[in-house]
N, C-alpha and C positions, 0 to 999 in steps of 0.2 A: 748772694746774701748781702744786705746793706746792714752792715755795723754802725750805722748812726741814724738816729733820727732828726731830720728836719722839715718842719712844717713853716712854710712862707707866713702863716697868719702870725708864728709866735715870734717872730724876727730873722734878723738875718743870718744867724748862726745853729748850726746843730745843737739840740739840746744834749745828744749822747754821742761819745765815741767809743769804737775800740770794745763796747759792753760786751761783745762776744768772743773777747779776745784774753785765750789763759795762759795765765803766765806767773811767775814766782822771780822775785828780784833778790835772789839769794846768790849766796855765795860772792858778790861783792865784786864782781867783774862786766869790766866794759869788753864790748864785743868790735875788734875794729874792722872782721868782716861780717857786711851785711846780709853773703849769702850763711854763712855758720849762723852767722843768729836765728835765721829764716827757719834753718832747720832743727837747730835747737828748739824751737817754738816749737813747730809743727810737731817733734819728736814729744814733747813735753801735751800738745793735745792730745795723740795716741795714745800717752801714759795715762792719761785722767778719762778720755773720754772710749779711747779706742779707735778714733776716729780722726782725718788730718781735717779739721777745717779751718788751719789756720789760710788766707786768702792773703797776702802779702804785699800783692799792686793796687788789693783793693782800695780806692779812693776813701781815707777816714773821716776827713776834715779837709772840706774844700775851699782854704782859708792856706792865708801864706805864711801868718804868725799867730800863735797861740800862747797864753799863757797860761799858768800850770800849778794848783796850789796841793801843797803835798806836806806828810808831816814824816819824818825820821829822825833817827838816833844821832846825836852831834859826834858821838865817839863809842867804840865798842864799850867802854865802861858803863855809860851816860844812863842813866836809869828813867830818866824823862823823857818823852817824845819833844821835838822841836818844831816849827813850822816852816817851811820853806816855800817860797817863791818861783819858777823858773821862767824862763821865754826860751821859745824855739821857734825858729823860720826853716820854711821849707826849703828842701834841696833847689826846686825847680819856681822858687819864688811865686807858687801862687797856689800851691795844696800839696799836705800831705797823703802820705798813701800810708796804709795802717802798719807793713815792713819799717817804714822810714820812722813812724809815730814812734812805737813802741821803741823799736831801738835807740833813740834820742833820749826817751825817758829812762829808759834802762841804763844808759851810758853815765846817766845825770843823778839818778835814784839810787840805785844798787851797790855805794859805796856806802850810803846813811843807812840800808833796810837788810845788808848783811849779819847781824844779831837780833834783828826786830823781829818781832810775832807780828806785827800786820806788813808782811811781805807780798801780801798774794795781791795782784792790781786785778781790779774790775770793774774798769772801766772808765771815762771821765765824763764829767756832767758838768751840764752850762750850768756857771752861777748866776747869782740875783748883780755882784757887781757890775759897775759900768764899766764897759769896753777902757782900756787906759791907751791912750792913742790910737786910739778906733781897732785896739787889738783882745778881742775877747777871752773872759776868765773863765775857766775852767777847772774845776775840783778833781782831782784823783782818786778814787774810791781806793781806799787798801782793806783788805781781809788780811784774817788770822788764822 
């Protein structure tokens, strides 16, 4: 299975990652082992689909730095969405693999999306912005 789309004519970066990757940033916890999170996933595709296809070495984003536009709650009170920013670099300085994506995001996201209704991520997509030091922007899709 390839979770991302990239076609050479459209440039040099995927236009999608991760799209077939399910998951809920609930409950407001960073995960510091990477094999629990693997399986928390996995266990969490079972729940929804019945099925494990969460793929974890699989190659996401074969790009060393990413960056990440996302919107969450500033504080459990907070009654407006906020927008946020991130960067993340690969472990192995030259791509992610879709275990490593998601849990960085989740590490990063899951303390703002712990009361939120669009908790559910689905995916990220290339934006229209230009690369910010030759590092490409990327939208986080959140569901509700």
């Amino acid at each position: 299975m390839t979770d991302h789309e990239h076609d050479e004519d459209e440039g040099p970066y995927p236009v999608t990652a991760l799209v077939s990757a399910l998951w809920r940033f609930s409950g407001g916890e960073p995960f510091s082992d990477a094999a629990e999170f693997n399986r928390r996933v996995s266990q969490y595709h079972v729940d929804i689909t019945d099925e494990d296809t969460w793929e974890p070495d699989e190659v996401a984003l074969p790009i060393p730095r990413v960056i990440v536009k996302w919107f969450g709650l500033e504080s459990p009170t907070a009654d407006e969405y906020t927008d946020y920013t991130l960067e993340l670099e690969a472990d192995d300085g030259a791509r992610f693999t879709a275990g490593e994506l998601l849990l960085k995001l989740n590490n990063t996201v899951a303390p703002r999306l712990k009361d939120a209704d669009h908790a559910f991520f689905e995916g990220l997509f290339l934006t229209d912005d230009p690369p910010v030091d030759g590092v490409p922007v990327y939208e986080m899709m959140q569901g509700s």
